[in-house]
C-alpha positions as CSV (number, residue, x, y, z in Angstrom):
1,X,-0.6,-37.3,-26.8
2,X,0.2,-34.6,-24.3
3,X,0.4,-34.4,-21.0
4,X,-2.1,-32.3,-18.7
5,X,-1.2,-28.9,-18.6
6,X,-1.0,-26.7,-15.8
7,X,-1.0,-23.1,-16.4
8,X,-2.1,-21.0,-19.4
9,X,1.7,-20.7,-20.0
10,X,2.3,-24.0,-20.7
11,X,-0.7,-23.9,-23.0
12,X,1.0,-21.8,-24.8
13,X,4.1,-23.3,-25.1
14,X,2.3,-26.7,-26.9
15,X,3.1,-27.2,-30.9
16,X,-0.4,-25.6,-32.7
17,X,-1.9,-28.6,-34.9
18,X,-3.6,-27.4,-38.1
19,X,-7.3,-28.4,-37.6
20,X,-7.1,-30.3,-41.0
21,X,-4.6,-32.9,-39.8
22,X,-6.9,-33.6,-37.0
23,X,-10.3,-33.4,-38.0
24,X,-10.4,-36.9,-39.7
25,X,-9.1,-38.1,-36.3
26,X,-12.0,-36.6,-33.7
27,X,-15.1,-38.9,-33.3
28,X,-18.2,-38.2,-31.1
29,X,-17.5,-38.2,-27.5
30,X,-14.1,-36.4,-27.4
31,X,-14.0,-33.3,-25.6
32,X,-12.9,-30.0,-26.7
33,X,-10.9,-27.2,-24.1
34,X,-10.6,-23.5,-24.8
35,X,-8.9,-20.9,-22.6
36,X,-10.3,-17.5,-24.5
37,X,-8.4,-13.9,-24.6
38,X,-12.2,-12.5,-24.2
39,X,-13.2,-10.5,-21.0
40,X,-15.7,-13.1,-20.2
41,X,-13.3,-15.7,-20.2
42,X,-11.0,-14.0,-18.0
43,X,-14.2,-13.4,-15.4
44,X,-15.0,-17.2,-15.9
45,X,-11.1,-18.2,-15.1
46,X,-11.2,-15.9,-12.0
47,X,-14.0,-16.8,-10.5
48,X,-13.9,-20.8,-11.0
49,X,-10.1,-21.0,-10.5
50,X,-9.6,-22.0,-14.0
51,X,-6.7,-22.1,-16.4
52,X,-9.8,-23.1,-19.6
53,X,-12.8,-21.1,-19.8
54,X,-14.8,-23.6,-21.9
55,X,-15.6,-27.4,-22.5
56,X,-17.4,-28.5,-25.4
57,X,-18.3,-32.6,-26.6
58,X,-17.4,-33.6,-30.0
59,X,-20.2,-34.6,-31.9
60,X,-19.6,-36.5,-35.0
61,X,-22.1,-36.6,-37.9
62,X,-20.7,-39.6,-40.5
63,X,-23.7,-39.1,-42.9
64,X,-23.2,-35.7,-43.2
65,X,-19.5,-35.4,-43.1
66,X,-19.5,-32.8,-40.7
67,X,-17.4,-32.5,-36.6
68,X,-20.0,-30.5,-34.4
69,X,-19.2,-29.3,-30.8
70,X,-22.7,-29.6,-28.8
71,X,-21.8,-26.7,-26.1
72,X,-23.7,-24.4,-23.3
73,X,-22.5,-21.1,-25.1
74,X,-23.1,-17.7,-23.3
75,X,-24.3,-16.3,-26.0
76,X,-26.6,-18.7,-27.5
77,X,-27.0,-21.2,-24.8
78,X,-26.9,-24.8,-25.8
79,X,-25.9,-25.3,-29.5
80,X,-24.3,-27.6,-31.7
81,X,-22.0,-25.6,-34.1
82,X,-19.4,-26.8,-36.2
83,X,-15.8,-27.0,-35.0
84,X,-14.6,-25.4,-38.2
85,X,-16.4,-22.0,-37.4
86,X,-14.0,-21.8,-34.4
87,X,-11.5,-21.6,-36.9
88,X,-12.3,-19.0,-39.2
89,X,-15.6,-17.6,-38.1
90,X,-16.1,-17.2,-34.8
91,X,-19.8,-15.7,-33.7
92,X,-19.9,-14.6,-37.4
93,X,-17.2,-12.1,-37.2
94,X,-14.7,-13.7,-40.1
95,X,-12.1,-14.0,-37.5
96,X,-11.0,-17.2,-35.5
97,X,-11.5,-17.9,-31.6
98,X,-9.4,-15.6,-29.9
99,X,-7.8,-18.4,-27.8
100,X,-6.4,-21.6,-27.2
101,X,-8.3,-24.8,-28.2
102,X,-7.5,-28.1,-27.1
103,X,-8.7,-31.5,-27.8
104,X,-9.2,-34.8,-25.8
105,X,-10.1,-38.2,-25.8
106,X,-11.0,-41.3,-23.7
107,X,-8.3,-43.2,-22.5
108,X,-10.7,-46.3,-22.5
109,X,-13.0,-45.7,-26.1
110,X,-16.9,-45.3,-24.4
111,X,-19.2,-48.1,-26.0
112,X,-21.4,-46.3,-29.0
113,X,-24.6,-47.0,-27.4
114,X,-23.5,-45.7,-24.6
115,X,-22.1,-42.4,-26.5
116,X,-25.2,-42.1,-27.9
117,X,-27.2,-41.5,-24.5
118,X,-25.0,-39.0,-23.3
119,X,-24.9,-37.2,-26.7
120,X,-28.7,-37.6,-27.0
121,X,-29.5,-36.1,-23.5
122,X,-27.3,-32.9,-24.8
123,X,-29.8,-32.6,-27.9
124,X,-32.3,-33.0,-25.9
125,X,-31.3,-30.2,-24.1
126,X,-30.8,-27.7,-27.5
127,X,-31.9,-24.1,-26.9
128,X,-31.9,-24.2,-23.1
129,X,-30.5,-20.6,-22.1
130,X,-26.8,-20.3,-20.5
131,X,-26.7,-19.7,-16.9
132,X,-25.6,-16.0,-17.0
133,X,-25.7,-15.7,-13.1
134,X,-23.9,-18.9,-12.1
135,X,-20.3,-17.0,-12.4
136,X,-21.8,-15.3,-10.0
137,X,-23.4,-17.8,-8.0
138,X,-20.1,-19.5,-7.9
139,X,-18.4,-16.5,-6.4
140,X,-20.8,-16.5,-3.7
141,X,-20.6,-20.6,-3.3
142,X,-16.7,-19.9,-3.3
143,X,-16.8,-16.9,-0.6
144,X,-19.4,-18.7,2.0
145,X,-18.3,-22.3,1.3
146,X,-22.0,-23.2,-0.2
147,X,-22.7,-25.8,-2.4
148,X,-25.6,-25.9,-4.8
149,X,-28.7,-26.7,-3.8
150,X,-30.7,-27.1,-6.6
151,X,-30.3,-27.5,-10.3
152,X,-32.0,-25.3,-13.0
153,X,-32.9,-25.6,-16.1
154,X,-30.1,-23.5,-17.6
155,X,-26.0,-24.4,-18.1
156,X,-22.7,-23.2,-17.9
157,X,-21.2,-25.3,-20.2
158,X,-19.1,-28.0,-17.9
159,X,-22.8,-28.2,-16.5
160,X,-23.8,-29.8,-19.6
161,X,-21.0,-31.8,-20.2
162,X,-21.8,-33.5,-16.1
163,X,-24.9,-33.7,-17.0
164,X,-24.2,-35.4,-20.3
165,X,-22.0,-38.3,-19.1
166,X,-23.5,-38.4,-16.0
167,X,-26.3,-40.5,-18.1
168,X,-23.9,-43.1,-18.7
169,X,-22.2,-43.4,-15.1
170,X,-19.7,-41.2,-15.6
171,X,-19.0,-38.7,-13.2
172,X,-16.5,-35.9,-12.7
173,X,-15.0,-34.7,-9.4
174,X,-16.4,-31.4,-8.4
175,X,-15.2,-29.6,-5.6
176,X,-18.4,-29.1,-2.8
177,X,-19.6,-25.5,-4.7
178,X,-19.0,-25.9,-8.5
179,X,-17.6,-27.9,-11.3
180,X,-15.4,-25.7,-13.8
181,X,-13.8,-27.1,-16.8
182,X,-10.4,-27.6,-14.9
183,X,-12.2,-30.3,-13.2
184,X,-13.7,-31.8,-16.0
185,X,-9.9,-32.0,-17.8
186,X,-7.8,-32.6,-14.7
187,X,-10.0,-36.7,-14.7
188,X,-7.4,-39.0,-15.0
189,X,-10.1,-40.7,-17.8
190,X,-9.0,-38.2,-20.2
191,X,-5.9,-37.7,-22.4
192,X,-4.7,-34.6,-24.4
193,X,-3.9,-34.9,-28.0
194,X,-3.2,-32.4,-29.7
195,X,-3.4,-28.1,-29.3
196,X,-5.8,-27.1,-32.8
197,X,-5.5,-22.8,-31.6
């Protein structure tokens, strides 16, 4: 276990985990934090106030013998793609996520039936677009101290992960114009385990 980190710094400063001494340990439900070196995820750390850039739910597929991550992804929207790819073969380039990774679980272990709403909402919602303009929108929410009013079809991807648990009663705290995936990681139902990039 780790504690909560509170700047990018002392992300960095956390002992790296090779993936294959965790892997056997994640099961569906755990959460996955990144905090990418890509201009996007600079712009998505600026605007939301954000030391991670990305929150992703562990999906675990036993008859297959494979550890997805079912994510709103800005490039392909909502996906599930296998962990490992962030590894070695990031968006198909041969090269690993240019980042930090981190991985947490539940404090209190969620119920399988009950994992298996939230996680079936998220397939549910495979394909739907990312919401390219909600960085934005969240600037503007930020500036004028709006919240939002309505909610669309699309994601950023702590969007889906609310959404997610929220079928299963459990709900993050937002501040009044956005939810980021500080928020999601700062919930005191979470705890760090280990750093896997």
């Amino acid at each position: 276990m780790i504690p909560v980190p509170s700047s990018l710094k002392e992300i960095g400063k956390l002992k790296v985990t090779p993936y294959s001494e965790v892997r056997d340990k994640l099961e569906t439900g755990d959460l996955v934090f990144c905090s990418g070196k890509y201009a996007i995820s600079g712009i998505i750390r600026f605007f939301s106030k954000s030391m991670f850039s990305h929150v992703g739910i562990i999906y675990r597929d036993t008859n297959l013998d494979r550890v997805l991550i079912l994510e709103a992804e800005i490039i392909y929207g909502v996906r599930l793609a296998p962990l490992s790819k962030y590894m070695k073969d990031y968006h198909g380039n041969h090269k690993p996520y240019n980042g930090r990774m981190l991985l947490a679980k539940w404090k209190n272990p969620i119920p399988a039936e009950e994992l298996k709403k939230a996680i079936s909402f998220g397939m549910d919602e495979l394909t739907r677009p990312y919401d390219n303009w909600e960085i934005f929108r969240i600037l503007l929410r930020v500036l004028f101290r709006v919240g939002r009013k309505e909610r669309n079809r699309s994601y950023i991807c702590s969007e889906l992960i609310v959404e997610c648990f929220k079928k299963i009663d459990i709900k993050f705290k937002k501040n009044n114009t956005y939810i980021s995936p500080d928020e999601v990681a700062k919930d005191p139902k979470l705890q760090f385990i280990e750093r896997i990039l």
